[in-house]
N, C-alpha and C positions, 0 to 999 in steps of 0.2 A: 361531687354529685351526692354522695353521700349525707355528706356538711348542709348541702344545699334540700336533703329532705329531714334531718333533724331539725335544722327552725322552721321548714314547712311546719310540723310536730310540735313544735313549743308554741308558735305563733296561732296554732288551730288546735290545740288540744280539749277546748269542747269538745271536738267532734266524738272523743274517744275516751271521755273521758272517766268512762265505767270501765275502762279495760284494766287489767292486770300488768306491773311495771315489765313481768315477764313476755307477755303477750305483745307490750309494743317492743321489745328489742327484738324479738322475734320478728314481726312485721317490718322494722328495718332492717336488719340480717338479708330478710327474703328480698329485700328493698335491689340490695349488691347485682343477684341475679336477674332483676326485672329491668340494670340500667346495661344487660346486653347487647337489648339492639341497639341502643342509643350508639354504645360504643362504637357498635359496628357502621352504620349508617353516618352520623356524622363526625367520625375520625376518618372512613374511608379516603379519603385526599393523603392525610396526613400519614397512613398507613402503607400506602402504594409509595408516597414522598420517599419517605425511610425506609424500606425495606425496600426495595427496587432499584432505586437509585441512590444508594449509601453513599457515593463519590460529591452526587451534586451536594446531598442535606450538608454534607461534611464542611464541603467551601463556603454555603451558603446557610450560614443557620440560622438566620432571620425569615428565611421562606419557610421551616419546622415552628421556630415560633409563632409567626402569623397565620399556620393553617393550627396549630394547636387552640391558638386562641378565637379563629373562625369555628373550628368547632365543638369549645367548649360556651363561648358567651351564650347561642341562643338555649342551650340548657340550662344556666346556671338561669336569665334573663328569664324566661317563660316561670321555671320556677319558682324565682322571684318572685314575678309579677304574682304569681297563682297564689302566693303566699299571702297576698295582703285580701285578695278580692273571693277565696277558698273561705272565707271569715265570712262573707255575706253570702255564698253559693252550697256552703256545708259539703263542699264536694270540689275532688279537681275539679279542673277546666276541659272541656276537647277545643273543637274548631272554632266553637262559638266563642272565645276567648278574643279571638280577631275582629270578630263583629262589634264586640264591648269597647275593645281598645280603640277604634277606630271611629267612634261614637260620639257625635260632638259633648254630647251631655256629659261622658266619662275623660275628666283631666289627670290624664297619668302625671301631671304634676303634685297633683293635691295627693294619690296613693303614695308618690315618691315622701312630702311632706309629715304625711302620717306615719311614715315607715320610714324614716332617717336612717334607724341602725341596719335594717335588713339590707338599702338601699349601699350603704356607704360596706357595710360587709362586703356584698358581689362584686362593688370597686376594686377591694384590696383583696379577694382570690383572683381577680383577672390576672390583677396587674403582678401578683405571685408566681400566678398559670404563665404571664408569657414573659417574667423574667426567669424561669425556674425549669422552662421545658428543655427536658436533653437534646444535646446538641449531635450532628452527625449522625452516621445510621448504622448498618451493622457492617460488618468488620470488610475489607476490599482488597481479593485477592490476585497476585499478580497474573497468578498462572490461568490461562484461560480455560482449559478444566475443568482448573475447581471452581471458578465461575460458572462456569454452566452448569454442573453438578449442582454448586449451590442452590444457584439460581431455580432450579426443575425442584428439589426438596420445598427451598422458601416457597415456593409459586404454591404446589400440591398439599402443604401445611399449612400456608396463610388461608388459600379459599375454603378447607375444610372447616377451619378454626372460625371463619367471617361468617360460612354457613350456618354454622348452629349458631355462634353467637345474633347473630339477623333474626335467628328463626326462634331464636329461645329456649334451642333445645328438639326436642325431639315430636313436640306435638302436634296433631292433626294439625291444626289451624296456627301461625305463627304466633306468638307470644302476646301479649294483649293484657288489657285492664282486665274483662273477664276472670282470666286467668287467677289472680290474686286472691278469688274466692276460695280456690281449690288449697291456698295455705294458709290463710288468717281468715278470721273475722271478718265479718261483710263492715262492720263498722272501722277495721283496720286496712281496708283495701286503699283507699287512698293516701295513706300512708307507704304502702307499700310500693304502686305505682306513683309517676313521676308527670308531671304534665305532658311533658314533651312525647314519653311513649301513648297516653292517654291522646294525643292529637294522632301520632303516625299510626297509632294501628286501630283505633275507632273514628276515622275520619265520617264518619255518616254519611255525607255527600251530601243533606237536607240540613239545613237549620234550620230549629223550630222559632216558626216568627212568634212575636209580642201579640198577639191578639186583645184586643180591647172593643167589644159589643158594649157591656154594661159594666156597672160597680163591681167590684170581684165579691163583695159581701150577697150581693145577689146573684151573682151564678152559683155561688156556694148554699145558697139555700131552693134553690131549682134543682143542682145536679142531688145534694145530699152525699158527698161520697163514702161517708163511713156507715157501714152499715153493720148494725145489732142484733144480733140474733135474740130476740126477746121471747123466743117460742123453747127454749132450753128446756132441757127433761131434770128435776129434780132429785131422782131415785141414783141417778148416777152410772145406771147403764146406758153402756156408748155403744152405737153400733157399728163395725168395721167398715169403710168405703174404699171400694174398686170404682177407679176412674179408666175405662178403656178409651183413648182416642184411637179413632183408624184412620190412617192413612189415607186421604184422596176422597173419604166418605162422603159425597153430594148429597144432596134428595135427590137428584137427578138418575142414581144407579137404582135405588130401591123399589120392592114393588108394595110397601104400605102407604109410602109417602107420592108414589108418581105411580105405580103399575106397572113395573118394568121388574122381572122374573130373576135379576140377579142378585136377589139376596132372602132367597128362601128361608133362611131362618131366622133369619133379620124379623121375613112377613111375619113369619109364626109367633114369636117370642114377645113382638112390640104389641099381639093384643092382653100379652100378661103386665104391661110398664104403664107408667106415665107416659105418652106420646105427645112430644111435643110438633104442633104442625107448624110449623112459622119456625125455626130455630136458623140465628146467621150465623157465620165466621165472621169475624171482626176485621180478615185479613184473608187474601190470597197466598201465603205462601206458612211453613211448617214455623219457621221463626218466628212468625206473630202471633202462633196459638200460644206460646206460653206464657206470653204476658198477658195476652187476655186471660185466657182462664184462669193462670193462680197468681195473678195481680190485679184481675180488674181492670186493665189496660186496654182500649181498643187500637187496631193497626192504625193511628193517625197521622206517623213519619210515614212517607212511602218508601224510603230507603229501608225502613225497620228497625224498632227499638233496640234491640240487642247490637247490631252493626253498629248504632252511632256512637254518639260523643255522650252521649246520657246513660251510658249504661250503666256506671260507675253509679249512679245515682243512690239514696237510699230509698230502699224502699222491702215491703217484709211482703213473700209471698204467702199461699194458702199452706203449704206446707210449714214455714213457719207459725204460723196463727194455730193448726192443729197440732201442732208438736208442745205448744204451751198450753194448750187443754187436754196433754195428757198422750195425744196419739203418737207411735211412731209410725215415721213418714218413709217413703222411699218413689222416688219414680225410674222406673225402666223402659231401656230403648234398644234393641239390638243393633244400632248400627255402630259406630266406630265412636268411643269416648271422645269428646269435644268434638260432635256433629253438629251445626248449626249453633254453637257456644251455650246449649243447652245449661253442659255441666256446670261451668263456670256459673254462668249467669243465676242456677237456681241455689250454686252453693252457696253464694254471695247474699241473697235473696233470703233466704230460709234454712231453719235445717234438715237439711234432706239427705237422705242416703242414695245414691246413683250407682247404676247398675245398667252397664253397656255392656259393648262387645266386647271390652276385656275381663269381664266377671264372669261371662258366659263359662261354662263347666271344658275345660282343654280336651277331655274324651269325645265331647259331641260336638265339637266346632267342625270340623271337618264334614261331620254328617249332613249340619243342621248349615251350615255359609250357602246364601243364595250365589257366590261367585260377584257380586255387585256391592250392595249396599250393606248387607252384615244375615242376621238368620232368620230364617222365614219364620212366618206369624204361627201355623202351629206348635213345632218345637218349643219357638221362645213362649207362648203363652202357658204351655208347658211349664217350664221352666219357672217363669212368673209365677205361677200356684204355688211350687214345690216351697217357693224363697216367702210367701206371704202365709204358707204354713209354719214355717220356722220362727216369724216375728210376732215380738212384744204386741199383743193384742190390749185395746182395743189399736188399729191401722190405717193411715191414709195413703193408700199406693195406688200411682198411676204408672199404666204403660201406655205406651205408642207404638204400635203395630208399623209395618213399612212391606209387607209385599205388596202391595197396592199403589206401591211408587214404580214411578220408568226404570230400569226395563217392563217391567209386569210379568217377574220372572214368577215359574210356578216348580215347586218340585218337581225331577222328572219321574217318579212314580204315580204323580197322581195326573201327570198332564193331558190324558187322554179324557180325565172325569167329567172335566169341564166345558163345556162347549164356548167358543172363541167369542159371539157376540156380533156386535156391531161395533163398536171401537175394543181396540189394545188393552185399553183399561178392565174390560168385562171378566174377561176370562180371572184377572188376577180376584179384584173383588168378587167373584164366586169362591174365588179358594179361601181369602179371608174369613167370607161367611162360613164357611165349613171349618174356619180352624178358631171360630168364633164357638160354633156347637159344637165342635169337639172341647173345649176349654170349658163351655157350663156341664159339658157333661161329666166333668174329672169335679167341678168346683161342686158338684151336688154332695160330692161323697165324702168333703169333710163337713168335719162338727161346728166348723165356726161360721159357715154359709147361709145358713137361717138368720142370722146375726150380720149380716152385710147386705150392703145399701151398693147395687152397681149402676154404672152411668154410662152408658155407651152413646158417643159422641162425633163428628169426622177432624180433622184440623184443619179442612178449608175442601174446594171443590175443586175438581181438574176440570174434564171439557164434557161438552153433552151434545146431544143429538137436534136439539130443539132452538130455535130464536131467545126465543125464552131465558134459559141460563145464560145466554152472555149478556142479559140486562143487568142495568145496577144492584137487583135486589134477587134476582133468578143467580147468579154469580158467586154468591155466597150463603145458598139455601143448603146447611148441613140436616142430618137428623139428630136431635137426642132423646133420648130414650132412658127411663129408671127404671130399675124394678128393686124390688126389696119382698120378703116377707112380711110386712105391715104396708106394703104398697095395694092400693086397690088402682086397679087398670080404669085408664081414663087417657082422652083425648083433649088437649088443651089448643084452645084456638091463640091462644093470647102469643104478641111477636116477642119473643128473647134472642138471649143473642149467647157467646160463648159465656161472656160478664157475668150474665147471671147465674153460673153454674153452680160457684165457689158460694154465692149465698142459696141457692137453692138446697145444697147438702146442708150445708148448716143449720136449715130450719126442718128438714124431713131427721136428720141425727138426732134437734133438738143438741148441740155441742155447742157451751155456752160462752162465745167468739163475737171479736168485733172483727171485722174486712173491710180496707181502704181500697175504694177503685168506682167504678162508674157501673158496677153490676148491682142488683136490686132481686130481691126474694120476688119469683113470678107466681109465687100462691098468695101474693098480698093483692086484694080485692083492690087496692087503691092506686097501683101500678099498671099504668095502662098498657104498658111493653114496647120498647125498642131496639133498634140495633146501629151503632156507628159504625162508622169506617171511611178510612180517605183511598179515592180512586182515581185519577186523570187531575189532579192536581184541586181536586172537589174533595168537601166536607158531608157526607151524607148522613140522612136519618132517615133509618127504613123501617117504617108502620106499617106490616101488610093489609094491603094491596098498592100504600101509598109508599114514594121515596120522594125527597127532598134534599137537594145540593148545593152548597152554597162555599164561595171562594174564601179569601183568606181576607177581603175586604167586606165580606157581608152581602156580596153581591148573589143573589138567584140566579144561577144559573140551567137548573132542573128542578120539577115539578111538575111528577104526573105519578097513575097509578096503572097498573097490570099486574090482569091476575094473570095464575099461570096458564090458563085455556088461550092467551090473548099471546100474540106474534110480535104487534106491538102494542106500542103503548099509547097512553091519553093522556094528552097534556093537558094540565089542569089549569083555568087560573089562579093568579096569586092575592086570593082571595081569601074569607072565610076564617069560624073560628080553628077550624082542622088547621090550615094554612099557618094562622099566627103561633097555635100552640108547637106547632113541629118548629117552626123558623123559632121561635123562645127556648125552646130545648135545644133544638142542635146549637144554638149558637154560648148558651149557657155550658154548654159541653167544649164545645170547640175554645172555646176562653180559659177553661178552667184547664183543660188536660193543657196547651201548651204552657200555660202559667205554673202548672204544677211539675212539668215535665224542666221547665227554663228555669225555676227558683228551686228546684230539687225537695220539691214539697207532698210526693206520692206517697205521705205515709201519714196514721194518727197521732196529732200531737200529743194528745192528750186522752187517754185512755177513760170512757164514763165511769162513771160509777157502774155495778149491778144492781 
């Protein structure tokens, strides 16, 4: 296995090929550990064969070699394969591997041709593998005894040993391509993982189809994805940026954006910011805010980016991109290290510093543990300040809040403050908003707070009261909100979406940055504003009061508008210049992300000139 990802390495060493000769033995070193599960998973036969039944393997050692060789080939095989076709994908393979091989257009003969020596290699390790595998099991005692002794030790030492090796170890989530971030280079991750785990533990469940609308040259000049911060400050003062996401934050809760009284300081505070009234989530659930927002990514897999077989992908996120113009980076999460494969995925991504619930201070864990999901939003935002006074300034650090997730647990000293609402969720986001004002009220009183740009945002909506929110574009109505000391208070009518977060800091910083993704500076006059995202197996573009949906063949499926006074909605016809320009945009979108998402193309080639 080992063998079989060293010419992975020689045969694709473009990929990496700025790394250090130290930094790839290291990457295959970590390699050893990452072919765990494999071990466990497909020797399992061979394992129970031999150790269980020692007497049969012994008389029969043709059924040890044939399950050794059953399951060493589909590893060495997928490896293989991945070896010649990783050359045109710049990246393993996941599930989608089977789709290609299976393709009339794709002749595994012609790859076998062009790869003679790889091809004719995996010949003679098989045929080494299954003239070479030991014979017999372990040792066959007469006394029944110490057979059964034996046998309860082997039983309680094999499952132990099967368990962690399956699981990778000891972490949240079992072991996985993500994972690879947290010890190499994001450019030496696929080295490090193997195809065969990059399929079993990123299966996605989605494959992203081939989409073809138009010329790809022309969705590339409709979508634009790389975007230039041309507004850069010359003088070379950088200002600090706090990115807060909350937890579960709708417009639906708030009362500047809807009039609903749960978030009092939210009202107060949003008439000193930029207010944005139109802001979407790209995605219903916490795993697709991070690629939207520090990639540019909209939710377009409904399984979700980070779950699938493309997570492996290159691609550089915001944290990245500010870490080379000088910031350091960090994002924090109270809940448990590798929740939602955050850590992984942003270590892989960029360089970033993470800070969970295992960084948390061991005196206050006890205090601060909601008993659920990790520590409540006051403490940790606490916390947050103490760790964003300590760091290398000029800073780009984001946190993620979580009381505001199910349970909707609340401290119990403060639980009487709040009053309960009308859904479960109420009560939690009033507390939020209190550990929201208690947080600016600590951040007023250091020195470097005048000098920071903050962004208060939700990562998607939970449920609401009204018809309304569970429409296509009522469903993913977040707030965002800036405020800064050079910020003058205003109300912007124009639709964004998470996308454009990541360029909209960059041109109020003036931090002189390019950003690949489908996000777009919303202070640029010539941006009319939208928001993607895929729902019920639909493609949408949401222009408020207008959305528009469209399948995987091009087909309309919805079109209409509703404002939010409206219960339902107006179907429109499929008419008009409104009409053609949104179906040209979504579909220049919907082209380009799975093209770029299928050819592992989410990043800039080629960096402009300034």
């Amino acid at each position: 296995m080992t063998l079989s990802r060293v010419f992975w390495g020689i045969f694709n060493h473009e990929i990496f090929a700025d790394a250090e000769k130290s930094e790839i033995v290291t990457a295959v070193l970590w390699g050893i550990f990452f072919d765990l599960p494999l071990l466990a998973y497909f020797f399992l036969p061979l394992w129970i064969w031999m150790i269980f039944l020692p007497s049969q393997a012994a008389e029969r050692p043709y059924i040890s070699r044939v399950l050794m060789l059953l399951g060493t080939s589909p590893i060495l095989i997928l490896n293989g394969i991945d070896t010649a076709y990783s050359r045109i994908s710049g990246r393993r393979s996941g599930v989608e591997l089977f789709d290609i091989l299976s393709d009339p257009g794709n002749s595994t003969a012609g790859y076998i041709a062009d790869y003679w020596p790889a091809a004719l290699l995996l010949s003679f390790l098989l045929f080494l593998i299954y003239k070479y595998t030991p014979q017999g099991g372990l040792p066959v005692y007469d006394d029944i005894r110490s057979q059964w002794r034996r046998a309860l030790m082997v039983f309680l030492a094999f499952v132990s040993i099967w368990i962690f090796s399956a699981r990778g170890g000891f972490h949240l989530k079992p072991l996985c391509t993500l994972h690879a971030g947290l010890y190499v280079r994001p450019e030496l991750t696929s080295l490090t993982v193997s195809t065969p785990l990059n399929i079993i533990s990123m299966p996605g469940g989605e494959e992203v189809p081939e989409i073809r609308f138009m010329d790809l040259k022309v969705a590339e000049e409709i979508v634009k994805p790389v975007y230039y911060n041309k507004n850069f400050t010359k003088d070379g003062r950088k200002q600090n940026i706090i990115l807060i996401i909350v937890e579960s934050l709708g417009r639906d809760y708030t009362g500047f954006l809807n009039g609903k009284a749960y978030t009092p300081f939210l009202d107060t505070f949003s008439r000193h910011c930029i207010n944005f009234r139109y802001c979407y989530a790209n995605g219903t659930r916490s795993i697709e805010m991070v690629p939207s927002i520090f990639c540019g990514m909209p939710g377009m897999i409904e399984t979700h980016y980070l779950n699938s077989g493309y997570a492996g992908n290159n691609i550089e996120n915001a944290f990245g991109v500010f870490n080379k113009a000088g910031y350091s980076t960090a994002f924090f999460h109270g809940a448990a290290n590798g929740t939602m494969f955050f850590q992984g995925f942003l270590q892989q991504t960029g360089k970033v510093q993470y800070f969970g619930r295992d960084e948390y201070p061991p005196k206050d864990y006890e205090r601060d543990y909601d008993g659920n999901w990790g520590i409540f939003d006051e403490p940790y935002l606490h916390y947050f300040l103490k760790c964003c006074d300590t760091m290398k300034k000029p800073f780009f650090n984001a946190v993620f809040t979580l009381s505001s997730h199910h349970p909707y647990k609340v401290p119990a000293h403060l639980d009487n403050k709040f009053p309960k609402g009308k859904l479960p969720i109420h009560k939690s986001i009033r507390y939020t908003d209190y550990a929201l004002q208690s947080f600016f009220e600590k951040a007023r009183r250091y020195p470097w707070f005048n000098n920071t740009l903050f962004v208060i945002t939700g990562d998607h909506t939970s449920y609401g009261e009204e018809d309304y929110f569970y429409s296509p574009s009522g469903h993913f109505e977040i707030p965002l909100l800036i405020y800064g000391n050079q910020i003058k208070p205003t109300v912007i009518d124009k639709t964004v979406s998470q996308c454009d977060i990541v360029p909209a800091v960059m041109h109020l910083t003036g931090v002189k940055a390019q950003f690949y993704g489908f996000g777009k500076n919303p202070f640029d006059s010539t941006y009319k504003g939208y928001s993607f995202h895929k729902e019920k197996n639909l493609y949408y573009i949401i222009r408020y009061p207008y959305a528009l949906g469209i399948d995987a063949d091009g087909t309309v499926k919805d079109f209409h508008l509703q404002y939010r006074n409206r219960k339902k909605p107006v179907i429109l016809k499929r008419e008009g210049a409104l009409y053609d320009s949104l179906m040209l945009t979504l579909k220049a979108h919907v082209q380009l992300f799975t093209h770029n998402v299928r050819k592992n193309k989410w990043f800039i080639k080629q960096p402009a000139e300034h």
